[in-house]
N, CA, C and O atoms as a DFTB+ gen file, in Angstrom:
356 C
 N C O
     1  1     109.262      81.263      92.925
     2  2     109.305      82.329      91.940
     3  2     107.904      82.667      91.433
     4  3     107.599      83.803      91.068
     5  1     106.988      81.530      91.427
     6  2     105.519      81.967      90.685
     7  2     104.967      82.616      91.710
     8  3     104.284      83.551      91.291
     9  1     104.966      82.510      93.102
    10  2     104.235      83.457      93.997
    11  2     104.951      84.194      94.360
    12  3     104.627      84.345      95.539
    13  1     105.746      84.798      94.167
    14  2     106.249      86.014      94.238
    15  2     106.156      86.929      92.793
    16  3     106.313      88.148      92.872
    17  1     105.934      86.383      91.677
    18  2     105.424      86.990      90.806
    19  2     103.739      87.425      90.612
    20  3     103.238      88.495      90.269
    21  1     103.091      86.058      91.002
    22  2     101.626      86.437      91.622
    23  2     101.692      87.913      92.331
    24  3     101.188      88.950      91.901
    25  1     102.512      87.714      93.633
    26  2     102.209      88.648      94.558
    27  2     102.669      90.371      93.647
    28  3     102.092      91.439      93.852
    29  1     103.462      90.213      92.986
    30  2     103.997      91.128      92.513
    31  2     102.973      91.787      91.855
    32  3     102.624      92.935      92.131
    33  1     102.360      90.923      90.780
    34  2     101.767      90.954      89.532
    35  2     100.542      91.421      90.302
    36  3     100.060      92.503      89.968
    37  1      99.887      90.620      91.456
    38  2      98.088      91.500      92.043
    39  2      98.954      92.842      92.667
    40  3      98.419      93.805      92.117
    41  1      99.861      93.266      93.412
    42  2     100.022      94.523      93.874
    43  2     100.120      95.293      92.921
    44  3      99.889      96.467      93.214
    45  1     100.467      95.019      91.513
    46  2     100.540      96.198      90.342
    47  2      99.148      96.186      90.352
    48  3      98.642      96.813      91.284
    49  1      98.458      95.691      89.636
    50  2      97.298      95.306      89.279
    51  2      96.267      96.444      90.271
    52  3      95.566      97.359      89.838
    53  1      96.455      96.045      91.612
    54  2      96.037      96.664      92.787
    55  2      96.383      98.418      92.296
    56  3      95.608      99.337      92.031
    57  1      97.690      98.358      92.323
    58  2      98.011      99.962      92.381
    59  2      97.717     100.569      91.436
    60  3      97.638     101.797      91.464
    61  1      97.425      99.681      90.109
    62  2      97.001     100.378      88.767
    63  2      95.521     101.398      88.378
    64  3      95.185     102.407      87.758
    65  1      94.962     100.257      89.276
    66  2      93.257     100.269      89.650
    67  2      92.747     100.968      90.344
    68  3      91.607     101.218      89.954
    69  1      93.157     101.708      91.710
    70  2      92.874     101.868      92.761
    71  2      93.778     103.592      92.958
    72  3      94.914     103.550      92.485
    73  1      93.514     104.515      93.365
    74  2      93.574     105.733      93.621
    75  2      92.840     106.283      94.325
    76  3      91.656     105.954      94.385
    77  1      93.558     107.653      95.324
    78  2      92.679     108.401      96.165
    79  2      92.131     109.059      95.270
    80  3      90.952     108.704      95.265
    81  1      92.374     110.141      94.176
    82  2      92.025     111.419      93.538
    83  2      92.303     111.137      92.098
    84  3      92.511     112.044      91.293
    85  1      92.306     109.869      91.782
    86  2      92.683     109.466      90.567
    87  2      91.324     109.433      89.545
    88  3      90.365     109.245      90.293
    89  1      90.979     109.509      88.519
    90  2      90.085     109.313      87.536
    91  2      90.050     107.900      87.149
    92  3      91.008     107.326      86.632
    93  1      88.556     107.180      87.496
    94  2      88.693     106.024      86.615
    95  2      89.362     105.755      85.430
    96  3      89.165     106.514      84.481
    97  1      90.319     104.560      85.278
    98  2      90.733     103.849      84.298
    99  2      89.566     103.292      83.243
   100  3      88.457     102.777      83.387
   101  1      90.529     103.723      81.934
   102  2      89.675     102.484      81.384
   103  2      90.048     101.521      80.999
   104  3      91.038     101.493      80.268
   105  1      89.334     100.317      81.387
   106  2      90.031      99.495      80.913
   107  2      89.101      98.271      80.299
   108  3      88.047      97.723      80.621
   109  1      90.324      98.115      78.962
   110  2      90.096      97.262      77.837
   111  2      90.112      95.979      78.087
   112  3      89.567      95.293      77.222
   113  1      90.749      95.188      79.373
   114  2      90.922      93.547      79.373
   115  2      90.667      93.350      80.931
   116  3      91.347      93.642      81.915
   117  1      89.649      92.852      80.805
   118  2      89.638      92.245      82.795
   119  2      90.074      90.658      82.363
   120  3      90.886      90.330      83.228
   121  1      89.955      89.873      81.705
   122  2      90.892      88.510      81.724
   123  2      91.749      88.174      80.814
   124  3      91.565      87.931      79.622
   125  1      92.883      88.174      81.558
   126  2      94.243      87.674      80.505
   127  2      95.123      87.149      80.983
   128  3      95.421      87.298      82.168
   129  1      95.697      86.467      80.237
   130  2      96.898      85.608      80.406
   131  2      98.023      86.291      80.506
   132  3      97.877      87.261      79.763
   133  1      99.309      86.344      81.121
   134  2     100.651      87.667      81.181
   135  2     101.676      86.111      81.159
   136  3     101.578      85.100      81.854
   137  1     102.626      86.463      80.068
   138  2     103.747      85.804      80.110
   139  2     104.920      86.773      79.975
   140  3     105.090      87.282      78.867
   141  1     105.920      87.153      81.182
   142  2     106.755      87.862      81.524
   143  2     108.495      87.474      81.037
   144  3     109.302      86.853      81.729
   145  1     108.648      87.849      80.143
   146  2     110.205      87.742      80.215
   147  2     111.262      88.821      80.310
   148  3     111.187      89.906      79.732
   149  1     112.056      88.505      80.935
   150  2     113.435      89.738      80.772
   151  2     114.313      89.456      80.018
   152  3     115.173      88.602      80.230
   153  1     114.176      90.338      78.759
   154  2     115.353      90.472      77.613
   155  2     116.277      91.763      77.971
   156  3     116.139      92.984      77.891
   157  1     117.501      90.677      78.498
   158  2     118.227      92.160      79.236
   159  2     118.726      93.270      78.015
   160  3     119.044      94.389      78.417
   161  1     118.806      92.984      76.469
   162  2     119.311      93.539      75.659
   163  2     118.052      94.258      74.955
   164  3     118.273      94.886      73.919
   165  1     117.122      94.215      75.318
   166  2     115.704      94.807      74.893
   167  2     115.827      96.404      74.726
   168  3     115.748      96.861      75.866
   169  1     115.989      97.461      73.788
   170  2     115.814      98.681      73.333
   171  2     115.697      99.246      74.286
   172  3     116.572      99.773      74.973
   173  1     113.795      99.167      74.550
   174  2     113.398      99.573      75.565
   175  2     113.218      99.198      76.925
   176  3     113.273      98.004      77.220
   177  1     112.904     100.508      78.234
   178  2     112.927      99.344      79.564
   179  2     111.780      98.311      79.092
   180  3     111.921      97.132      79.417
   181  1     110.581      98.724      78.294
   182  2     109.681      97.810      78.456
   183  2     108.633      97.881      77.297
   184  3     108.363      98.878      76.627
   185  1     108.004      96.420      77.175
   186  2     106.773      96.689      76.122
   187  2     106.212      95.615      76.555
   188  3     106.727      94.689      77.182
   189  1     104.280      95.863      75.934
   190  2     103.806      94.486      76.141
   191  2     103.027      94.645      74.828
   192  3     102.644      95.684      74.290
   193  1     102.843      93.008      74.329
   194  2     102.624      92.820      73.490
   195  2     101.432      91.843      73.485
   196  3     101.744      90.813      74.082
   197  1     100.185      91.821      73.018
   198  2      99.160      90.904      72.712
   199  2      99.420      90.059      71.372
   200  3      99.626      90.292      70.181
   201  1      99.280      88.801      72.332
   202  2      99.781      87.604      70.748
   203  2      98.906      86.297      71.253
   204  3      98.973      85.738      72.347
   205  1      98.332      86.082      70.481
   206  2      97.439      84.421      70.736
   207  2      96.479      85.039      71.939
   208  3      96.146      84.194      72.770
   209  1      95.980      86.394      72.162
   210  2      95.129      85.937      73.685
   211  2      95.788      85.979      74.983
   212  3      95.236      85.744      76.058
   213  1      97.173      86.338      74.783
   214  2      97.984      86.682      76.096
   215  2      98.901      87.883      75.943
   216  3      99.321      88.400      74.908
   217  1      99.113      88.205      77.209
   218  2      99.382      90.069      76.967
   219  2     101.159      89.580      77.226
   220  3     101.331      89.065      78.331
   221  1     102.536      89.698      76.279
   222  2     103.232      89.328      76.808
   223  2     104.005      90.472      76.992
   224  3     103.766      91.469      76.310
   225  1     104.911      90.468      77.833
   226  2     105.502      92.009      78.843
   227  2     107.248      91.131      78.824
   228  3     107.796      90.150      79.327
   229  1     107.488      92.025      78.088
   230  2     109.068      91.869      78.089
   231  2     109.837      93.193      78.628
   232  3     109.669      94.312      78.142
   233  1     110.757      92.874      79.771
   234  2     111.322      93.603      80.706
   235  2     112.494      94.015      80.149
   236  3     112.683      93.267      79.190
   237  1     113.547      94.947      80.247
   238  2     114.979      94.790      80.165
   239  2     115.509      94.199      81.763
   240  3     116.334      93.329      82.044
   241  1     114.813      94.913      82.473
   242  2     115.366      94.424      83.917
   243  2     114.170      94.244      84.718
   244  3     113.285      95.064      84.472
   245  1     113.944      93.485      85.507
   246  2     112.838      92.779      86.608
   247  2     113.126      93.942      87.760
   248  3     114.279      94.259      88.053
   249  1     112.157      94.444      88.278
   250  2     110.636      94.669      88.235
   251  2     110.594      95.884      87.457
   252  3     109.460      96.321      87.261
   253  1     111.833      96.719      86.826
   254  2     111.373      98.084      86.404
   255  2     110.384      98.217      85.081
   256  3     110.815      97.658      84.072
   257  1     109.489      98.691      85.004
   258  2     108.249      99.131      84.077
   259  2     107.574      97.990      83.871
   260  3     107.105      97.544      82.824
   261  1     107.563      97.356      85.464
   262  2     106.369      96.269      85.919
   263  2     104.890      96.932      85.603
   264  3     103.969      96.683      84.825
   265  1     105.044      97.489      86.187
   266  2     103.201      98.345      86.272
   267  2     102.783      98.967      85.157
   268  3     101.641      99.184      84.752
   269  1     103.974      99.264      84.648
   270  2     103.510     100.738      83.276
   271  2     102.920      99.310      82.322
   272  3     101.837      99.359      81.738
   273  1     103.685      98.262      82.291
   274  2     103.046      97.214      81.498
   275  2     102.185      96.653      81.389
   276  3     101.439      96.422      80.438
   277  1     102.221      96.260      82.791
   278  2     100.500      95.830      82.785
   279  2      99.825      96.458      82.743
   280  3      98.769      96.063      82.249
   281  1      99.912      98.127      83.291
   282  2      98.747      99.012      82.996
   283  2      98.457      99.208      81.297
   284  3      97.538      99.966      80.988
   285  1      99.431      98.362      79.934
   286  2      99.123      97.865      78.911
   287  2      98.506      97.462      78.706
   288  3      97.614      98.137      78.193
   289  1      98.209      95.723      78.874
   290  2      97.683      94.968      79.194
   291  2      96.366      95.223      79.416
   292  3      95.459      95.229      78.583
   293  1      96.303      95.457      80.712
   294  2      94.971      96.288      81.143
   295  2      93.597      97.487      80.319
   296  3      92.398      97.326      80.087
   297  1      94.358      98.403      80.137
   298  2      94.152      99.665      79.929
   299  2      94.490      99.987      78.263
   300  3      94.105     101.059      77.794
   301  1      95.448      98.704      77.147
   302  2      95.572      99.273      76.359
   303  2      96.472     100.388      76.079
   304  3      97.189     100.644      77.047
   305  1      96.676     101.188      74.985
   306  2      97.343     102.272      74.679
   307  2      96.905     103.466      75.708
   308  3      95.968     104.229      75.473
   309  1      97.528     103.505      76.608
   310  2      97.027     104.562      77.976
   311  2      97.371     106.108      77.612
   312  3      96.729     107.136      77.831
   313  1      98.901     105.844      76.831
   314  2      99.289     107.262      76.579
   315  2      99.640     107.575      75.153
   316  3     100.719     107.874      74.641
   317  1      98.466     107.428      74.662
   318  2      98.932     107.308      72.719
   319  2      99.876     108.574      72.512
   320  3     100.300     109.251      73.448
   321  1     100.158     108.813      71.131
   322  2     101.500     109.391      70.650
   323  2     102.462     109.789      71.490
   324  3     103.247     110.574      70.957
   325  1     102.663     109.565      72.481
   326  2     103.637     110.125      73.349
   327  2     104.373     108.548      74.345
   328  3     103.868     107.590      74.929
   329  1     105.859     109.059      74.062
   330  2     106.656     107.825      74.854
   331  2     106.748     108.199      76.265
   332  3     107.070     109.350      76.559
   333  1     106.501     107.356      77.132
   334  2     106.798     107.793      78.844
   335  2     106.984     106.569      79.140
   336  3     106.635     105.519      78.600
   337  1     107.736     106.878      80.313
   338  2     107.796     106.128      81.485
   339  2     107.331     106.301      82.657
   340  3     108.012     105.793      83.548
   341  1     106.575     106.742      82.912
   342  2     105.204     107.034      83.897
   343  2     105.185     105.118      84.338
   344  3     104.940     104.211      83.543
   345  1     105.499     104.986      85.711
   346  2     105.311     104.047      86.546
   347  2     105.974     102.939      86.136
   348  3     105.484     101.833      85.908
   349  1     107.600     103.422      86.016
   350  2     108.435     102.792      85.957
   351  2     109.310     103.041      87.095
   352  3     109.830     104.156      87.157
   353  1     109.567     102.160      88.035
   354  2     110.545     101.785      88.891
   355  2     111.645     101.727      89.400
   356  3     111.836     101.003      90.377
């Protein structure tokens, strides 16, 4: 299960980063800790949350709004005042 979350977790990471015609990202965190849980009763498909120094990403369902999260994580508030699901699954 941890390397398949690895693998999961660098291909977001990968796809977050990386674009043909895309505009550099910016981004706020190149090292962090990600602790992933799925709260199937969770509001939303997804949020991540910074607590102690680790970015934590709570799912309703595994893998959907894998990427939009970490691109959290990453990147911070990417799409302030506005709710999306932009790279959700």
């Amino acid at each position: 299960m941890k390397r398949l979350f690895s693998a999961v977790l660098s291909g977001a990471l990968a796809l977050s980063l990386v674009g043909c015609d895309a505009e550099p990202k910016a981004i706020a965190q190149d090292k962090f800790r990600v602790q992933l849980r799925v709260v199937p009763g969770l509001e939303t498909r997804g949020l991540a949350v910074w607590q102690e120094g680790e970015c934590q990403i709570l799912l309703r369902e595994y893998p959907e709004c894998l990427l939009h999260e970490v691109r959290h994580c990453i990147e911070g508030d990417w799409h302030p005042g506005r709710e999306t699901d932009e790279d959700c699954f």
